[in-house]
C-alpha positions, 0 to 999 in steps of 0.5 A, a space after each residue: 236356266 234363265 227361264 226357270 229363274 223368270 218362271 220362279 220370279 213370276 211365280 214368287 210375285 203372284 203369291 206375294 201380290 195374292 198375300 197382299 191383296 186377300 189380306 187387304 180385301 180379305 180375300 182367299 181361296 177356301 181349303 176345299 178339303 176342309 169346306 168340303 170334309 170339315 177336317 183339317 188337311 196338312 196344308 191348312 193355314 198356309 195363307 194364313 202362314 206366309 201372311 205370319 211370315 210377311 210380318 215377321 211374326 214367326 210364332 204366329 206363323 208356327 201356329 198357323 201350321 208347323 210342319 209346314 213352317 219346319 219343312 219350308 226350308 228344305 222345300 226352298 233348297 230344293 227348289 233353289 238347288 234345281 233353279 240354280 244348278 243345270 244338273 240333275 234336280 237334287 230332289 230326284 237324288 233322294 232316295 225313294 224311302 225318304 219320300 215315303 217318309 215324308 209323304 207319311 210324315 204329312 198323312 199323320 200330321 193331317 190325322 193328328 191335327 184333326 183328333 181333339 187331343 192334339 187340336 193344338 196342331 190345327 191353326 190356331 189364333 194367339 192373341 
């Protein structure tokens, strides 16, 4: 228990001292699906995003990448539910057919985003 609570804390600290210092020295590890490809994958724009967060600058934040932004919530629950709790991770409590979903769910958001028609998925700057 206290083990996992050391490892997320040491975990949060490394993205929260790596958000600071690319931000600063401008800084971060390219997507290598979008410097390989061109193309936008489901998870572009999350530096960019938790940087928005940082600064409290939600808007900016869903801008960078929305789906992202909407999930993160859950994604914290479950991760706090399996660190907190010494049962059964309750990610393992759902059922497969909700994971496909969700796994299809990125998929199309990571084709959406990269047809022109629906280019205000991609991460974009307001200004």
């Amino acid at each position: 228990m206290k083990k996992k609570i050391i490892i997320t804390l040491l975990l949060l600290t490394f993205l929260i001292i790596y958000l600071l210092v690319g931000n600063y020295f401008h800084l971060y590890i390219d997507c290598p699906i979008k410097k390989t490809t061109g193309l936008y994958c489901p998870g572009c724009g999350i530096t960019r995003m938790f940087l928005s967060l940082l600064k409290l600058d939600f808007y900016q934040s869903f801008r960078y990448n929305p789906l992202l932004l909407i999930t993160l919530p859950i994604f914290i629950f479950f991760i706090g539910d399996t660190i907190l709790t010494k049962t059964k991770p309750l990610y393992t409590k759902i059922p497969n057919k909700i994971w496909i979903v969700i796994i299809l769910l990125f998929i199309c958001y990571g084709v959406l985003r990269n047809i022109p028609f629906f280019d205000f998925l991609a991460p974009t700057i307001i200004k």
